[in-house]
Each structure stands twice: as structure tokens, then as C-alpha cells.
C-alpha positions as CSV (number, residue, x, y, z in Angstrom):
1,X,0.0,0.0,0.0
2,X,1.5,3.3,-1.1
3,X,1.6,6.2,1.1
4,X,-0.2,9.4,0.8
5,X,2.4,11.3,-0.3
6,X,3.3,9.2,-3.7
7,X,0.1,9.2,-3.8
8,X,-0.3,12.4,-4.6
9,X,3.1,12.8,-6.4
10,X,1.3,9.9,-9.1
11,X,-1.8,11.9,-9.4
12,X,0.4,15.0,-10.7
13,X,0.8,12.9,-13.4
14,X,-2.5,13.6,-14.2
15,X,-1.9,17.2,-13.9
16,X,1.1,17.6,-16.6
17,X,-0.4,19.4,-19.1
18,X,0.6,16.7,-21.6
19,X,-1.2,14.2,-20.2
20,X,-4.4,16.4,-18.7
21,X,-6.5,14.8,-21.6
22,X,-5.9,10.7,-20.3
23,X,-8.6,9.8,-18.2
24,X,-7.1,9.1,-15.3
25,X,-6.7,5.3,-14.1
26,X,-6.4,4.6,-10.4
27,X,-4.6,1.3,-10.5
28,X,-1.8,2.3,-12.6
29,X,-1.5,5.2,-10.1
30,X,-1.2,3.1,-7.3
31,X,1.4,1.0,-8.6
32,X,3.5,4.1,-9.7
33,X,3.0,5.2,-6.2
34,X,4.1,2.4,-4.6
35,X,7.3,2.6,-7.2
36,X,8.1,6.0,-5.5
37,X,7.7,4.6,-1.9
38,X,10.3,1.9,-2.6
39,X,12.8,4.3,-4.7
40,X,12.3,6.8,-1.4
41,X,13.5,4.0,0.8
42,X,16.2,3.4,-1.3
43,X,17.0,7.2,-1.2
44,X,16.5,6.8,2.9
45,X,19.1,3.9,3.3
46,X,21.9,5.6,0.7
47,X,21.4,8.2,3.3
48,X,23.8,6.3,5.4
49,X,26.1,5.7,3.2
50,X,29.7,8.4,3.8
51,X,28.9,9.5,-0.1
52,X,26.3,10.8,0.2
53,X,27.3,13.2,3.3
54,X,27.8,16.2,4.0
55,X,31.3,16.1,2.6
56,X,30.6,13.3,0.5
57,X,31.2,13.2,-3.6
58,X,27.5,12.3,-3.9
59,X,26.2,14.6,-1.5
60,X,24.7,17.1,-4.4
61,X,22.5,14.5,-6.6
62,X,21.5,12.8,-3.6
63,X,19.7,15.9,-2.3
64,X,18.5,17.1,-5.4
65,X,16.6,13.3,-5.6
66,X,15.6,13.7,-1.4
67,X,14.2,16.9,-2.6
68,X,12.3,15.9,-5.5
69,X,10.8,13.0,-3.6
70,X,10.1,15.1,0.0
71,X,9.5,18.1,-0.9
């Protein structure tokens, strides 16, 4: 079960003016929310990693991704 907040984030697809048209389909959405819960927890465990620290050479993309997905 996806959370609220990819949830949402799938329904924006909706909202893209290129797809605005598409009748929207509910279980599609789900499973693309549930894609961004598991790529968040991904982004949640790299966290850990000395990389992706404040010092670390990955530090840069990895916030631009936290941001994107926790906005």
C-alpha cells in the first residue's frame, strides 16, 4: 500500500499538461505510487552511506533526488 504522499506525487501525473487529456486510471497510479515509496527508501538507506554526506562526492544529486521526492 502506497503512502499518501506518492500518492499524490502519481496523481500530478494527471496534472502535466501533456497528459491532462488521459482519463485518469487509479490502478496504474497506485502502482506508480508504490514505485516511488520503494525508490524513497532506497534514497532513505543511501542516506547512510559516507557518499552521500555532507562532505561526500555524492552529497549534491543525492539531495536534489531527497528533494524531488520530500519536498
Amino acid at each position: 500500500m502506497a503512502t499518501a504522499h506518492s500518492r499524490g506525487l502519481a496523481a500530478q501525473a494527471w496534472c502535466d499538461p501533456r497528459t491532462s487529456c488521459i482519463v485518469m486510471d487509479p490502478v496504474l497510479a497506485e502502482v506508480f505510487a508504490e514505485m516511488l515509496d520503494r525508490y524513497k527508501e532506497a534514497i532513505i538507506w543511501m542516506s547512510g552511506s559516507s557518499s552521500f554526506g555532507p562532505e561526500g562526492e555524492a552529497v549534491e544529486d543525492w539531495r536534489k533526488l531527497r528533494d524531488a521526492l520530500f519536498p
